[in-house]
C-alpha positions as CSV (number, residue, x, y, z in Angstrom):
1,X,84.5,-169.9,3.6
2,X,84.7,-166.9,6.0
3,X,82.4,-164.3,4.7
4,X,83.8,-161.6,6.4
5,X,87.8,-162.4,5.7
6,X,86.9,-163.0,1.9
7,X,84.8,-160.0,1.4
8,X,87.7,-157.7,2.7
9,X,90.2,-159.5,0.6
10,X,87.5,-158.8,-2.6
11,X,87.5,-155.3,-1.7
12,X,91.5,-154.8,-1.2
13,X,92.8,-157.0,-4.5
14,X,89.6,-156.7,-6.7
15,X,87.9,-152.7,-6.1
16,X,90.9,-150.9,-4.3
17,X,93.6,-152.3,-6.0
18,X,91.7,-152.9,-9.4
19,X,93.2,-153.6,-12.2
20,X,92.9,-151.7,-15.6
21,X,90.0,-154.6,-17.7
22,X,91.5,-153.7,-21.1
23,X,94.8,-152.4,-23.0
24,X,93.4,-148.9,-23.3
25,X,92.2,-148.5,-19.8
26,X,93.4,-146.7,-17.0
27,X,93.1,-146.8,-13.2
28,X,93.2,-143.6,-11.1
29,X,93.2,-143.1,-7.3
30,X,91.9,-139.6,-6.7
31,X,92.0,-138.9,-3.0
32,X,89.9,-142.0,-1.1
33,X,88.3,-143.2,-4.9
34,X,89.3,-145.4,-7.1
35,X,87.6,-145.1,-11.1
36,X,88.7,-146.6,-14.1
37,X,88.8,-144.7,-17.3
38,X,88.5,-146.3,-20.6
39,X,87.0,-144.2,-23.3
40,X,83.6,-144.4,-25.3
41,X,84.4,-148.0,-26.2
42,X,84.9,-149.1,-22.6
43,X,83.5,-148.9,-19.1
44,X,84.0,-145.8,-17.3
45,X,83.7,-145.5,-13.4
46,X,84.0,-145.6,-10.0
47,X,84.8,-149.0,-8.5
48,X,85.9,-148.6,-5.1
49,X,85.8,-146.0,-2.3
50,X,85.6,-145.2,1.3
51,X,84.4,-142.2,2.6
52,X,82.0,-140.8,5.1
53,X,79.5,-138.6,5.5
54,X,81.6,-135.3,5.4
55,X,83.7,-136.6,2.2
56,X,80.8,-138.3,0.1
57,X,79.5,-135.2,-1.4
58,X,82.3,-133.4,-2.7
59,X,83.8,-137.0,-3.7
60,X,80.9,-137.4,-5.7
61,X,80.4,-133.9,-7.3
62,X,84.5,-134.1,-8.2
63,X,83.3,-137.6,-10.2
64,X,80.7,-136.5,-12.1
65,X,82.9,-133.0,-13.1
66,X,85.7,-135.4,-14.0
67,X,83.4,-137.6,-16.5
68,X,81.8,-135.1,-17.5
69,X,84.5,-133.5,-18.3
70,X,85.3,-136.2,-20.6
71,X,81.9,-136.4,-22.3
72,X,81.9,-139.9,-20.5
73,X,78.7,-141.6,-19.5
74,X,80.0,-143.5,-15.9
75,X,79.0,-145.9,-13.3
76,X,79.1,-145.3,-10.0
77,X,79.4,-149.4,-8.7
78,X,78.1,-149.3,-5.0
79,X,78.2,-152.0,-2.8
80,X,75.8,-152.9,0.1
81,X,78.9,-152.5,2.6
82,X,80.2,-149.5,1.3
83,X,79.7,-146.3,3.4
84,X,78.5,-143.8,4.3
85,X,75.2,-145.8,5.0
86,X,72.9,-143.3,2.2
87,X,75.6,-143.4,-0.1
88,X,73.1,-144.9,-2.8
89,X,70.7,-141.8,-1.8
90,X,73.4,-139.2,-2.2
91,X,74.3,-140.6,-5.3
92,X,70.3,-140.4,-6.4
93,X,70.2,-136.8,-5.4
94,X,73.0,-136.2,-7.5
95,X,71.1,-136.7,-10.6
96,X,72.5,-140.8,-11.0
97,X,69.4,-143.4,-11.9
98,X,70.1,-147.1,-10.3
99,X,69.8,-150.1,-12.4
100,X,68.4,-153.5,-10.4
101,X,70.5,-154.7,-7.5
102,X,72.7,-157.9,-8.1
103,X,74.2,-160.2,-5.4
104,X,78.2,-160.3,-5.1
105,X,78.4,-164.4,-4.8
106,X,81.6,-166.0,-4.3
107,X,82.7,-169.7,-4.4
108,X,85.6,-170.9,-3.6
109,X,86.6,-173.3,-6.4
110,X,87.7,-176.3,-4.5
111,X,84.0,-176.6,-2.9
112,X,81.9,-176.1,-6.0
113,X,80.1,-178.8,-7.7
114,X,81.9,-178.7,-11.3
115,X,80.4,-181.9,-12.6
116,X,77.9,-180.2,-14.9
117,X,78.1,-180.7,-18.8
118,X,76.0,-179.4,-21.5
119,X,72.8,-181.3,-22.9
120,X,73.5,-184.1,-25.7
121,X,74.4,-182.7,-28.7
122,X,75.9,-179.5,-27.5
123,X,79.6,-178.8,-27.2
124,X,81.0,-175.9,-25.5
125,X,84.4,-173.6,-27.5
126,X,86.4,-171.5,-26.3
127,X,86.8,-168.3,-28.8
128,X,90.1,-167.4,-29.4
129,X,89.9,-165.2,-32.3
130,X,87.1,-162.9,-34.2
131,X,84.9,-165.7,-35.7
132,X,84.8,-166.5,-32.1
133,X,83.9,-163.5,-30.9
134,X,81.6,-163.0,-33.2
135,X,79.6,-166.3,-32.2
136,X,80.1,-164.9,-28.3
137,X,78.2,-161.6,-29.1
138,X,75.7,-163.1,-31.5
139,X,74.3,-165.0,-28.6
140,X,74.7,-161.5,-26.1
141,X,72.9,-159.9,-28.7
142,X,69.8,-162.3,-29.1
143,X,69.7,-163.3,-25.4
144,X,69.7,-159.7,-24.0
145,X,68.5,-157.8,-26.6
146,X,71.2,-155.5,-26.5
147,X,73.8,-154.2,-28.8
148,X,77.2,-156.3,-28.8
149,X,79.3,-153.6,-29.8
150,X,80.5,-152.7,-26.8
151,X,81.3,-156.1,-26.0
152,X,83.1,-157.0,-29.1
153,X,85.7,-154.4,-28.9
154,X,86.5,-155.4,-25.4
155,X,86.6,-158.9,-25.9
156,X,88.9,-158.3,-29.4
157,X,91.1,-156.2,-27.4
158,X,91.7,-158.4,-24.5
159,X,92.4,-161.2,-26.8
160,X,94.9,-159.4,-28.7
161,X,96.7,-157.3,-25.6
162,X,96.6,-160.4,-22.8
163,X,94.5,-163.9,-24.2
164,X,95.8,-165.4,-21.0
165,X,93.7,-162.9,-18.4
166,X,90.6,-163.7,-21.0
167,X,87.9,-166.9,-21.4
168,X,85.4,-166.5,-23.8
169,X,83.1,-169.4,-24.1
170,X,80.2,-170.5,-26.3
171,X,78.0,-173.2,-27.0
172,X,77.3,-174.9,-29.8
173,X,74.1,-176.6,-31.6
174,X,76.1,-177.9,-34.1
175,X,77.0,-174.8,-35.9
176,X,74.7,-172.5,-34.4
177,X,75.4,-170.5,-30.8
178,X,73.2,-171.2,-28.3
179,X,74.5,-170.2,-25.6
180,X,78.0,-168.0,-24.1
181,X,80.0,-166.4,-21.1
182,X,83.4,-165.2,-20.8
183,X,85.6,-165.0,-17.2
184,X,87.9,-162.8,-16.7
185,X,91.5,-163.5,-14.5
186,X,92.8,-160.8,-12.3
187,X,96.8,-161.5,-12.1
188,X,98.2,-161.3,-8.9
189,X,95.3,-161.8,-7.2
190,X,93.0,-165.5,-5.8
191,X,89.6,-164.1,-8.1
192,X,88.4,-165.1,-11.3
193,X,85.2,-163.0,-12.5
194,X,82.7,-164.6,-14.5
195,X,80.4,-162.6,-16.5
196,X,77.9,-162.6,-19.2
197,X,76.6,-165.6,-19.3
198,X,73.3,-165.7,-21.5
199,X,71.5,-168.1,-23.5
200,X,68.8,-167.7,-26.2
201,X,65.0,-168.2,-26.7
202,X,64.3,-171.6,-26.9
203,X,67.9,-173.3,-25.3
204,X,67.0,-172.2,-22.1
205,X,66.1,-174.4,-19.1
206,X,68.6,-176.8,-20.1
207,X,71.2,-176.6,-17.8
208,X,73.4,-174.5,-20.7
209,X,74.5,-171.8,-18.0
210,X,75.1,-174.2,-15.3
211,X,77.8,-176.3,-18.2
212,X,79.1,-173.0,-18.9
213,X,79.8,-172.2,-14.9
214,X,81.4,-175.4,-14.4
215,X,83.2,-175.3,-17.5
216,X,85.0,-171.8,-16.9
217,X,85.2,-173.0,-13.0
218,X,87.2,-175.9,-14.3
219,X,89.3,-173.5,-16.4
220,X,90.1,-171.2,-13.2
221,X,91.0,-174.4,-10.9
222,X,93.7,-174.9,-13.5
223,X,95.4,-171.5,-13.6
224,X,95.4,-171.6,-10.0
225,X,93.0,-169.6,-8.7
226,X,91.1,-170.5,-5.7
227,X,87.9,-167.6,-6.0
228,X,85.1,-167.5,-8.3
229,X,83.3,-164.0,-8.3
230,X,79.8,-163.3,-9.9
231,X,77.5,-160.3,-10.0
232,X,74.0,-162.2,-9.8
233,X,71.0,-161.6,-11.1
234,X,67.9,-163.3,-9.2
235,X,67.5,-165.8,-11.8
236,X,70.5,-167.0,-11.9
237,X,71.5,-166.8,-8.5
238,X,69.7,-169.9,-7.1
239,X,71.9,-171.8,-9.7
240,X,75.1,-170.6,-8.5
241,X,73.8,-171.1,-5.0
242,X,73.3,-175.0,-5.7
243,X,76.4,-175.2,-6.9
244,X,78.4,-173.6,-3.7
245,X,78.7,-170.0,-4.5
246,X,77.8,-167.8,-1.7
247,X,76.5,-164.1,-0.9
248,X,79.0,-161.9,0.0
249,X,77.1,-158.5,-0.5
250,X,74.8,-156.6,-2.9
251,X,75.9,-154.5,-5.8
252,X,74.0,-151.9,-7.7
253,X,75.0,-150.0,-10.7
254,X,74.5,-146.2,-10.1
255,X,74.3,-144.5,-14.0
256,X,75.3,-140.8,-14.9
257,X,74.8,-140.0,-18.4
258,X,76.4,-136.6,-19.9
């Protein structure tokens, strides 16, 4: 895989030309930025741009006036190629807080190893309706101690606008859910995203997340697509390393709250 051609085809199909990531989102292009709009229920933010050091400024003063405008909490997603250079400092100074830097891996699906499955006893479902999403964000909930609301209402929406650009997985323990991810499908375009995966106290170190990788890997070969994208923590990057994704860049989320 060349790093440098597949980064630059990442940035042009996925952040430039990004696609709204549920039926009541928008995409904007304001001048040389590119946010996504979606309301309280959805993300809100900025996922591309390219400026310099005599646009950054007033492109991210214009940002925050827009959200805020809104009464919209936002993200400001800045990767480790994107310029100007101090962009993550001018952002800072601004008044956003940064959350803990994640690695932009990306395998391409033909070279990953796909041959894991989960531990005896364990079956992996896809969730196609609210019972399933239910099970999906009752293992979010427990294995990141956060609240699934958020979560829900995307993954409900998605399911009901466009099932087919949707994967929503989970594992389990007979009837209990041990363990779920979803992957999203950008149309037009060679990436699938796969985010989410978590699995709770006690089902860990079991190789669950590793199944659930190979099973949604397995899902993207067939729909044709030929990139796998993920956002990577560190402790779950030397598992996607092992089985052939590669890093591509650094992300960070930059958070403005109203």
């Amino acid at each position: 895989m060349e790093h440098a051609t597949v980064l630059a085809l990442y940035d042009r199909d996925i952040r430039e030309g990004a696609r709204p990531d549920g039926p009541r989102a928008r995409v904007e292009r304001t001048g040389d930025v590119v946010r996504q709009v979606a309301g309280a229920h959805g993300w809100n933010g900025v996922v591309w741009s390219a400026l310099d050091e005599s646009t950054a400024d007033a492109a991210i003063a214009d940002q925050m006036a827009h959200f805020t405008g809104l009464g919209l909490d936002f993200e400001w997603k800045l990767y480790g190629h994107d310029r100007p250079v101090d962009l993550g400092k001018r952002l800072t100074a601004a008044g956003f807080t940064a959350e803990p830097e994640e690695t932009l891996l990306v395998g391409e699906v033909a070279a990953l190893t796909l041959d894991a499955e989960p531990p005896a006893g364990v079956r992996i479902v896809t969730a196609t309706d609210a019972a399933g999403v239910d099970l999906v964000v009752d293992v979010h909930e427990k294995a990141f101690s956060t609240d699934g609301t958020r979560l829900r209402h995307q993954l409900l929406a998605g399911l009901t606008a466009d099932p087919v650009t949707v994967v929503a997985v989970v594992a389990l323990a007979g009837d209990e859910p041990v363990s779920a991810a979803r992957m999203e499908l950008v149309p037009g375009t060679r990436f699938a995203g796969l985010w989410g995966g978590g699995t709770v106290e006690g089902w860990r170190g079991r190789g669950l997340y590793r199944a659930l990788v190979a099973h949604r890997a397995r899902a993207a070969a067939a729909r044709g697509y030929r990139y796998l994208q993920v956002d990577a923590m560190p402790q779950s990057r030397p598992i996607l390393e092992r089985l052939g994704f590669q890093p591509l860049s650094t992300t960070t989320p930059y958070v403005h709250t109203v």
